[in-house]
C-alpha positions as CSV (number, residue, x, y, z in Angstrom):
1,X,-6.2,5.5,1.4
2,X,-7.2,2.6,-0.2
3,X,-3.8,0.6,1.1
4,X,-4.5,1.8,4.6
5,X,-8.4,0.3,4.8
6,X,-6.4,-2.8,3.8
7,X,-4.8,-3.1,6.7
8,X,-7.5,-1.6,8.9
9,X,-9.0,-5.8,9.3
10,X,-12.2,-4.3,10.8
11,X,-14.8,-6.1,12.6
12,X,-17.5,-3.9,11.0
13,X,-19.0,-1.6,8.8
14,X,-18.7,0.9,11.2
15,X,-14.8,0.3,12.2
16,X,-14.6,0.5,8.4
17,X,-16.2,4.2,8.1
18,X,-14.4,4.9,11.5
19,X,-12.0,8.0,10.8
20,X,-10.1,7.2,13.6
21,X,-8.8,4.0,12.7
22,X,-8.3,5.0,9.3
23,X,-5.7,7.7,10.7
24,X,-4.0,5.6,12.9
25,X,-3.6,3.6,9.9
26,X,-2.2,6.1,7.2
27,X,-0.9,8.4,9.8
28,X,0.5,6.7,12.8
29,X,2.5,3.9,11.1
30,X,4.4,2.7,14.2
31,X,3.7,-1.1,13.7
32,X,4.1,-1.5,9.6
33,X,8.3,-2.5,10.3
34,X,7.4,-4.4,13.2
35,X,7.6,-8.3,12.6
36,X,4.6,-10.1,14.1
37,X,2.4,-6.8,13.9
38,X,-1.2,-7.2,12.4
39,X,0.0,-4.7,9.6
40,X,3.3,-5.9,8.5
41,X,1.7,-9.4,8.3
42,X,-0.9,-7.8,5.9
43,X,1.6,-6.2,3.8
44,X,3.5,-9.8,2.9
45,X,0.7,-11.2,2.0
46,X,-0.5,-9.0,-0.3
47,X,2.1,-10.9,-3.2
48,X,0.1,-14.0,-2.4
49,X,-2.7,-12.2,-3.0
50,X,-1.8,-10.9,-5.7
51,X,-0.3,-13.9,-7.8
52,X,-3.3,-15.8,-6.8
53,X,-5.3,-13.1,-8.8
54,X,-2.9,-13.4,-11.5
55,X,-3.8,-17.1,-12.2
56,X,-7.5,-16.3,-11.8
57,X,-7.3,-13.7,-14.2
58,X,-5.4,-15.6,-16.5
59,X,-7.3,-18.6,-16.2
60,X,-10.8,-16.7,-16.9
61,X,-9.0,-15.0,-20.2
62,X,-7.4,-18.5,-21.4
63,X,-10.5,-20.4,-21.0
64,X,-12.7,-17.5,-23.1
65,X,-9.4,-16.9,-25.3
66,X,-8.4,-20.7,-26.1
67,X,-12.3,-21.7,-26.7
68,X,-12.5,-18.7,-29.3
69,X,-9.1,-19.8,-30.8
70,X,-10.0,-23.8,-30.7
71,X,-13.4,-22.8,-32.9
72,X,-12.0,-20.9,-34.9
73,X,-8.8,-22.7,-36.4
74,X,-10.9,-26.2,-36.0
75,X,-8.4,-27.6,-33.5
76,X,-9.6,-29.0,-30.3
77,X,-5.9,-27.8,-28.5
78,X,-4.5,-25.6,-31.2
79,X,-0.4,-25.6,-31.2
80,X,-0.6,-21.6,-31.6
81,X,-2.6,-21.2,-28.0
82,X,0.1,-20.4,-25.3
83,X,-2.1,-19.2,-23.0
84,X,-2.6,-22.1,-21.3
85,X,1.1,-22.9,-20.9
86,X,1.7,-19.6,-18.8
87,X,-1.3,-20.3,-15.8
88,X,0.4,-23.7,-15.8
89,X,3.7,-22.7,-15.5
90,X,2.2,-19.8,-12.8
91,X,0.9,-22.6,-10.7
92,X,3.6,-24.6,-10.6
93,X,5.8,-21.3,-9.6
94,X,3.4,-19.8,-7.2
95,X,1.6,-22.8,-5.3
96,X,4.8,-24.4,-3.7
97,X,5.3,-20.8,-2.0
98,X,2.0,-20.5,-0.3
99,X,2.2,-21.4,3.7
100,X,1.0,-24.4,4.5
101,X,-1.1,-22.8,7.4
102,X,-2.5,-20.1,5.0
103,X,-6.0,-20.6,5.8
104,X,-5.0,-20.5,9.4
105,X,-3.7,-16.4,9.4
106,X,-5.4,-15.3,11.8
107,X,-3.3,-17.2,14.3
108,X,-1.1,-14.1,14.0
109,X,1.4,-16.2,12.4
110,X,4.7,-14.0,11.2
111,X,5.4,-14.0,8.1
112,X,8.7,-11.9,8.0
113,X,10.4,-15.4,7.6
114,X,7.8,-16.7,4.7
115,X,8.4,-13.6,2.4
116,X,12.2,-13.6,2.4
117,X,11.7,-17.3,2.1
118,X,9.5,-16.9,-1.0
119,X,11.8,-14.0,-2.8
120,X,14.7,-15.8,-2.5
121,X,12.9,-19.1,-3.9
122,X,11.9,-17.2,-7.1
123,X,15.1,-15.5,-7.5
124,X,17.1,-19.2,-7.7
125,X,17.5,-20.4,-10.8
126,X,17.8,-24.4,-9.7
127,X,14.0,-23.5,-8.6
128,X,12.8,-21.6,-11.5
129,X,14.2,-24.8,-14.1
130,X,13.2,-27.1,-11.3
131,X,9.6,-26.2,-11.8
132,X,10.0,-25.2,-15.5
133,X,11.2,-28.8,-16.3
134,X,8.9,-30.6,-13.9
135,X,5.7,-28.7,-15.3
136,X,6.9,-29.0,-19.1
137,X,7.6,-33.2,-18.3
138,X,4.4,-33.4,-16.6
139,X,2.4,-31.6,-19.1
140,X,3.9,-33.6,-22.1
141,X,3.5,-36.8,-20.2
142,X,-0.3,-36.2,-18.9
143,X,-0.3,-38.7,-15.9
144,X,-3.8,-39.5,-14.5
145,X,-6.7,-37.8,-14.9
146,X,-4.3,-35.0,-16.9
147,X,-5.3,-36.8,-20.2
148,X,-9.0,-37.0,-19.5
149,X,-9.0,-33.9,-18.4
150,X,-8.4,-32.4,-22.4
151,X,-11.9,-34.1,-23.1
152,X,-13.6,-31.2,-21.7
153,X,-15.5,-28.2,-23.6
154,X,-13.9,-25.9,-25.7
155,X,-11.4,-23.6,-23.6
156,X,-11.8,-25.4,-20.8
157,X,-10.3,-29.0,-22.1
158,X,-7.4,-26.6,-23.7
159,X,-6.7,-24.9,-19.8
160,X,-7.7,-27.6,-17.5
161,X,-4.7,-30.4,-18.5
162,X,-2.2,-27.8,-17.6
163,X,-3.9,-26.4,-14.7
164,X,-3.8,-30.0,-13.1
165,X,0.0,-30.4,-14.3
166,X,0.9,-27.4,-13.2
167,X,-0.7,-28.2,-9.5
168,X,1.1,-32.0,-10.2
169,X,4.5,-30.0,-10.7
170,X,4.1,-27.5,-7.7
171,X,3.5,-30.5,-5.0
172,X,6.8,-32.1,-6.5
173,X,8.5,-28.8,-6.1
174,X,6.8,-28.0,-3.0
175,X,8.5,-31.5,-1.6
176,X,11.6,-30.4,-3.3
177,X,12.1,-27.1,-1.3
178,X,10.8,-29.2,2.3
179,X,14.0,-31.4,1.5
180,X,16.3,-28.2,1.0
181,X,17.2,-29.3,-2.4
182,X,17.7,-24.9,-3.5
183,X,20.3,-24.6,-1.7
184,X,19.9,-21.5,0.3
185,X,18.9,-21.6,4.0
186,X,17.1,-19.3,6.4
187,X,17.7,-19.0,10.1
188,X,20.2,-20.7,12.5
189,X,21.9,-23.8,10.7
């Protein structure tokens, strides 16, 4: 039930509450395979949605956890703190798969196309070393502000540096897959 209110998109509490769209939604699942449809579009972007929350999440625990770890080994980055390394290395996976238009949804754009698209991107290996080597050269080279960005407070100066590198590496990858450099293609050649 909760899945279906996902997809309801109502316009108000009462659409929300309405039992009639809620059946049509659990029960009468005509448009869910249908490319374009309100409902399958929902569906794909529920991984977005998803791995967005991932690096939220883990950017909420690494700043409590790498703050706690800093203070208490004396450290200001302590070597043992890994934390920050993964939501880097997250960003730099996940951001170069968002659409470009993804504030712009409600356009009815389909996204059929942008979740094979995305799938087979994380299941290449040229573009999970691609963004692995990108985000671990960026993160040991700390180009501007990178570096200034480890001044800040406890976990935050620990998070923040590879946040930013991560975002760094994810715009070179990002112009990496626009120039087809994966080697797979979708669509008519």
């Amino acid at each position: 039930m909760a899945t279906a209110l996902f997809f309801l998109r109502p316009h108000s509490l009462r659409d929300l509450l309405s039992t009639r769209r809620l059946t049509e939604a659990t029960l009468i699942d005509h448009n869910f395979l249908v490319p374009g449809a309100e409902i399958h579009n929902a569906a794909l972007v529920l991984p977005v949605v998803s791995a967005i929350l991932l690096v939220l999440f883990l950017s909420l625990v690494g700043v409590w956890s790498a703050g706690k770890a800093a203070a208490y080994s004396g450290a200001h980055d302590p070597q043992h703190v890994v934390i920050d390394e993964v939501a880097g290395q997250h960003i730099t996976l996940i951001l170069p798969l968002i659409p470009i238009a993804a504030p712009n949804l409600a356009t009815h754009m389909d996204l059929s196309t942008y979740a094979i698209f995305s799938a087979l991107s994380m299941l290449n290996w040229k573009y999970l070393l691609a963004g692995f080597v990108l985000f671990r050269l960026l993160d040991i080279w700390k180009p501007f502000p990178v570096r200034n960005l480890e001044k800040l407070p406890g976990g935050w100066g620990v998070m923040a540096d590879d946040w930013l590198a991560g975002v760094y590496a994810a715009i070179l990858l990002k112009v990496a897959l626009h120039f087809g450099l994966f080697s797979f293609h979708l669509g008519a050649s």
